[in-house]
VEXDREN-2710 file (C-alpha; in Angstrom, 1 decimal):
% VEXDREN-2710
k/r/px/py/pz
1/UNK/10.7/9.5/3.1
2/UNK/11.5/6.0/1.8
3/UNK/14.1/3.4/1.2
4/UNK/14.8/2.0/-2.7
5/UNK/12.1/-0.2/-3.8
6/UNK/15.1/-2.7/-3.9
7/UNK/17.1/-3.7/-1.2
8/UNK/20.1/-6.4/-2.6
9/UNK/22.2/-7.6/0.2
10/UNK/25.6/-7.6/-1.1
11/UNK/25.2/-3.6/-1.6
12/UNK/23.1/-2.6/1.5
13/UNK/25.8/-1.4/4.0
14/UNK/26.8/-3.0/7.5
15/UNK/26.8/0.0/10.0
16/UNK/29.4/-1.2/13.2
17/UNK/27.0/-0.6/16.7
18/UNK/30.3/-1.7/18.7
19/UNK/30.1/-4.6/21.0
20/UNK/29.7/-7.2/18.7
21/UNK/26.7/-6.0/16.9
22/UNK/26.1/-4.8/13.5
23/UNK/23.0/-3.1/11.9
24/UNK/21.8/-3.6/8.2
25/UNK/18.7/-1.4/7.5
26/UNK/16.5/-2.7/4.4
27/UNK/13.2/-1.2/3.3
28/UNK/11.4/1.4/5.1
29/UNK/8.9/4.5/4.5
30/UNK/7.3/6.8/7.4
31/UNK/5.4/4.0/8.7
32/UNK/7.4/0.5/8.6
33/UNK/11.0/-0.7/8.4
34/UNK/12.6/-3.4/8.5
35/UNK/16.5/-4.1/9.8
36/UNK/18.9/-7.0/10.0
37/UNK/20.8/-7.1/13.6
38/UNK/23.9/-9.4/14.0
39/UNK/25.3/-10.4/17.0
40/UNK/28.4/-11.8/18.0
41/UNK/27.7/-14.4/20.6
42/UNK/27.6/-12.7/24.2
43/UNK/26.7/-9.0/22.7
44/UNK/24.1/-7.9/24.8
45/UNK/21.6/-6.2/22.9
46/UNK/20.5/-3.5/26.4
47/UNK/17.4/-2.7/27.9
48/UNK/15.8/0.4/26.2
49/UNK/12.4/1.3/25.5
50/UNK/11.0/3.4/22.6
51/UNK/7.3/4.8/21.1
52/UNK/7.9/2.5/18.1
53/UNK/5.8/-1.0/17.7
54/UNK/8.7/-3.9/17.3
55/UNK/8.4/-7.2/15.8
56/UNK/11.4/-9.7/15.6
57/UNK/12.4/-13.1/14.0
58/UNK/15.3/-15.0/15.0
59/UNK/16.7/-15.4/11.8
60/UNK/19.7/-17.5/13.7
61/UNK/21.1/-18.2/16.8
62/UNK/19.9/-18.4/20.6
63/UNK/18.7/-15.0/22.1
64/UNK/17.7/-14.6/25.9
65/UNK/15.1/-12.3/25.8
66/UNK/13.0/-9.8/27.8
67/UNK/10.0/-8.0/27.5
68/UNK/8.7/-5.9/30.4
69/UNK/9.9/-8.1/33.0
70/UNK/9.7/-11.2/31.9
71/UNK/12.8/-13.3/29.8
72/UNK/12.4/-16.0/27.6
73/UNK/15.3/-17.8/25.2
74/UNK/14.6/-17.6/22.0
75/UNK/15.9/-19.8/18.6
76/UNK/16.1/-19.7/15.2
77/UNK/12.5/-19.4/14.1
78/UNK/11.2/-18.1/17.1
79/UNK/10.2/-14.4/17.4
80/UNK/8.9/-11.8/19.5
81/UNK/6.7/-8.3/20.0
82/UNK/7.7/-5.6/22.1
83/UNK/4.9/-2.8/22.2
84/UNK/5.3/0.6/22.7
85/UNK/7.2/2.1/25.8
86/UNK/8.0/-1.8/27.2
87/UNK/11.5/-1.8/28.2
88/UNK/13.1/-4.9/25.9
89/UNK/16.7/-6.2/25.5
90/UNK/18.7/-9.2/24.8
91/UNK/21.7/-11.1/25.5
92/UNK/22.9/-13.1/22.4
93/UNK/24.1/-17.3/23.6
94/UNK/25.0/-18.6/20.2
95/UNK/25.8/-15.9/17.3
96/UNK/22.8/-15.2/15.3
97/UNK/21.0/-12.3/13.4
98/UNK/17.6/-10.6/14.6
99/UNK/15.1/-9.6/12.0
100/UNK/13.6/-6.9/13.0
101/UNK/10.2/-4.7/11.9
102/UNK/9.3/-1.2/13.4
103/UNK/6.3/1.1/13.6
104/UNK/6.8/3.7/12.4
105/UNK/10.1/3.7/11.4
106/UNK/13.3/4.5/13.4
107/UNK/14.0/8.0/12.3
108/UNK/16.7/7.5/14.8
109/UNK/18.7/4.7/12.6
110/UNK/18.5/7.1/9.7
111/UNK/20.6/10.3/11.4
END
């Protein structure tokens, strides 16, 4: 299973998670994939925990973050890695978009 080789950004579909958070899934094959995550400012991204490897920029915006227990605020430019089976969440500040890179990919996102 794979994505296009191509991923153009005026074609690639928004799907609506509710809450003032949207989903934009780019390139992806069994191992890696990579999503866009926008936030409306005070969506609350919840804790959840899952067997996939995340890394995430902060593409924009001010996100307070937590990782097994412990919460920093993050900024555009900043980023963040939440391993396997850590519970991780965030509460958006300022509207901004989350970059986000998973290992393997979220089969889940794809149902």
């Amino acid at each position: 299973m794979q994505s296009n080789l191509f991923q153009i950004d005026a074609e690639t579909p928004w799907q609506d998670l509710g809450n003032g958070i949207k989903r934009q899934i780019y390139g992806y094959d069994d191992v890696i994939m990579l999503v866009k995550v926008k936030f409306e400012a005070e969506a609350i991204g919840t804790l959840h925990e899952h067997h996939h490897s995340q890394v995430t920029y902060v593409e924009s915006g001010v996100f307070e973050t937590s990782i097994d227990g412990k919460t920093e605020t993050l900024k555009q430019g900043d980023g963040f890695y939440a391993p396997p089976h850590k519970l991780h969440g965030v509460v958006c500040k300022e509207a901004g978009m989350l970059v986000d890179v998973f290992s393997p990919h979220r089969e889940d996102f794809l149902s």
